[in-house]
N, C-alpha and C positions, 0 to 999 in steps of 0.2 A: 346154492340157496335160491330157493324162487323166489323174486321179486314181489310178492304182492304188497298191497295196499293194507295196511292197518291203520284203523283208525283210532286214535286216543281223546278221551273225551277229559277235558277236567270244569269240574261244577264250583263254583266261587262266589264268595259274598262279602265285601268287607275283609275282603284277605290280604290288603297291601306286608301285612307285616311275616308273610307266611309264602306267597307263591310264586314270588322270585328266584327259589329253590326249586320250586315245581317246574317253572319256565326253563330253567337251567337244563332240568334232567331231560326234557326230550329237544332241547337245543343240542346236547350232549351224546345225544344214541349215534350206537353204530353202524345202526339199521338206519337209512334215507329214507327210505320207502313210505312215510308216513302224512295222515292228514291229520292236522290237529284242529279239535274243533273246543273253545271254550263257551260255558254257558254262564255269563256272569248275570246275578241274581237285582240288577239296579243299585251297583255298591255304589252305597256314599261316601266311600274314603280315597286311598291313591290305587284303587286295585286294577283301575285302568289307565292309569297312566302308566305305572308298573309293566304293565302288557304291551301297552305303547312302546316304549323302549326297546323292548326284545321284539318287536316285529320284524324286525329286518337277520336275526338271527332263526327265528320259529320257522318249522318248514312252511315252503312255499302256499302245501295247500291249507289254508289256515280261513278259519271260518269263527268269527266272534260274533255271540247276542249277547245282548244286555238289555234286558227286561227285566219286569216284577214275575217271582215262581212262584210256587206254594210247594217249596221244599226241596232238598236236596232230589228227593227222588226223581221228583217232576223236572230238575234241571238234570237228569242224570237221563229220563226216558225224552228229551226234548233233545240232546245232544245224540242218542241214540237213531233216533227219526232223522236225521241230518245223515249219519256216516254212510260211507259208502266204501268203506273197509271192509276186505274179508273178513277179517279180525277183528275185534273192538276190545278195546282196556280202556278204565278210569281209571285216574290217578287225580286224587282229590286234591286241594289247592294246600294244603298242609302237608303234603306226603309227598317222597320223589321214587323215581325209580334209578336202581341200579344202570349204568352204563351203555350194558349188554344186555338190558333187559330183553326189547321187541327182537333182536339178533336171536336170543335163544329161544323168546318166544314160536316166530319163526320155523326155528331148526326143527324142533320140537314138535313141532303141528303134525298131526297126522292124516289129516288131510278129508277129515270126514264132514261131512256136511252139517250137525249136530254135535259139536265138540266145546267143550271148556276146556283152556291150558291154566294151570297157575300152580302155584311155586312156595318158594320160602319165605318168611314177612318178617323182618327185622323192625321189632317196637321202642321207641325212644319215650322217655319221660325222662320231662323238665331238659333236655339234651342228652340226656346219657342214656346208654344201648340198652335195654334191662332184657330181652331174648328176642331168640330167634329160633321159630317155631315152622311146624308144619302139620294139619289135621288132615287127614289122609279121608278121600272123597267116600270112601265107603261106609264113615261113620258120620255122615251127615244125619242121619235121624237124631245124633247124639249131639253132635258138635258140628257150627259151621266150620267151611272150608277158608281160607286168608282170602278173602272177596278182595282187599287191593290188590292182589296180583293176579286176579283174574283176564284173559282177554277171553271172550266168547263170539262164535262165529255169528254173523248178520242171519244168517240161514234160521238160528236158534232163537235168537230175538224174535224173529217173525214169525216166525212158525207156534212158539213155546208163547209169547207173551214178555211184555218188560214191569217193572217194579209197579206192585199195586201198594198205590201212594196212602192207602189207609191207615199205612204203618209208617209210623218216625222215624223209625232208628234200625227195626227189622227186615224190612221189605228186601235184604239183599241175599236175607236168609230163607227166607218164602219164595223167593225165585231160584234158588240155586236149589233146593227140596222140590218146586213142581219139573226144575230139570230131573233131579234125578229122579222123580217118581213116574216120569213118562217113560224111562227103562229106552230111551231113543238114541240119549247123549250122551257121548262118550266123554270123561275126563280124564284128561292127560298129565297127571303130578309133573313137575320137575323138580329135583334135588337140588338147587340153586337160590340163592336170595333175588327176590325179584322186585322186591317194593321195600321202601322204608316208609313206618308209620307212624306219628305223633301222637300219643295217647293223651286222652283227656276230653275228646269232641262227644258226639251225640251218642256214638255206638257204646260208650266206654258207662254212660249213667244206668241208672235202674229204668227208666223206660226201657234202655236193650233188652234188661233182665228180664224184665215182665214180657216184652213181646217174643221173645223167643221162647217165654215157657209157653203163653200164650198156641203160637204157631204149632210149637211139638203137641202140645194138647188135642187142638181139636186133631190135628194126624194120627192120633194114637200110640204117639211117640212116648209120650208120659203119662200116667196114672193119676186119677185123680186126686187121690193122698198126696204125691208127688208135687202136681200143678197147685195145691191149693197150702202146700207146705212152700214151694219158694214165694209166690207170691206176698204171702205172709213175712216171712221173711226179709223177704224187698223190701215193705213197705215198713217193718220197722226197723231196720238201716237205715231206710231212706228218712225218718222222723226222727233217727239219732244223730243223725249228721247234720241235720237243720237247726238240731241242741247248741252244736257246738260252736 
């Protein structure tokens, strides 16, 4: 296995009760080879004190800011501009990875300059496992791909562009659609569980809803019957559940 460098970004705010799990999982890998860089968002609770603690276990190359962001994405392209990983994966402060995750990441890699690897995504609500799924990269105009187990190469970043923060909840799905509509980047499926995900956060409301119908629209992905039927829909969901 060749030794490089991958870098793991995770984005945090007020996350003491969640990312001591997180800390764990890349305390934990099999793979050494890593830099870990956190971007905590000027949390007012114990989320750095929490980090404190595990410093002396977090690999050596380890890189903490804590400022004011405007938004996950902004703390996600600000940890991104730091790494110096061939590789890069986020693993959000609510979510962990599997063991062997960056090891199979790694194995896996095929070595191209423009490449996405990512895998199988194990979702948990309220603690319990409810699936373990995988969208197959060729059907991104339809569905996205498990963005938490993505790592994509520094090459891609730079070249492709990182998350335009205009979007809350979607921007991970408009970056991984203008990877693939550049026909440049290669994605590498693995058949493995790579990441474990807490459902319930930003991606999981009707803003996801709407910005992904949003995204697939103007691409021509969906129809305007289509775009102007879920939207619809979204938002009277979204006024039923406000009833209750």
């Amino acid at each position: 296995m060749n030794e490089i460098l991958v870098s793991v970004i995770t984005p945090c705010y007020n996350s003491s009760s969640t990312i001591e799990k997180t800390l764990e999982c890349i305390e934990n890998q099999t793979y050494k080879n890593i830099e870990y860089i956190i971007i905590d968002g000027a949390s007012t609770d114990d989320t750095l004190k929490t980090i404190e603690r595990h410093k002396d276990r977090l690999p050596q190359k380890l890189k903490l800011v804590s400022e004011k962001d405007n938004g996950i994405y902004d703390a996600m392209n600000k940890g991104i501009k730091l790494a110096q990983g061939t590789l890069i994966g986020i693993v959000n402060s609510d979510d962990w990875y599997e063991k062997d995750t960056i090891e199979q990441v790694v194995k896996h890699y095929g070595g191209s300059k423009y490449e996405v690897i990512y895998g199988m995504q194990r979702n948990f609500f309220q603690e319990k496992e409810k699936a373990v799924f995988l969208y197959h990269h060729d059907f991104l105009p339809q569905q996205m791909i498990t963005h938490p187990t993505c790592f994509v190469t520094a090459d891609t970043y730079r070249d492709f562009g990182m998350f335009n923060t205009k979007y809350r909840s979607a921007a991970d799905y408009d970056l991984m659609l203008r990877f693939y509509e550049s026909k440049k980047v290669v994605f590498t499926p693995i058949m493995r569980v790579l990441s474990n995900f807490r459902l319930g956060g930003m991606s999981g409301n009707q803003i996801g809803v709407r910005e992904n119908a949003i995204i697939r629209y103007k691409r021509g992905y969906m129809s305007k019957k289509r775009y102007h039927f879920v939207m619809m829909k979204s938002r009277i969901y979204q006024w039923m559940n406000r009833k209750k």
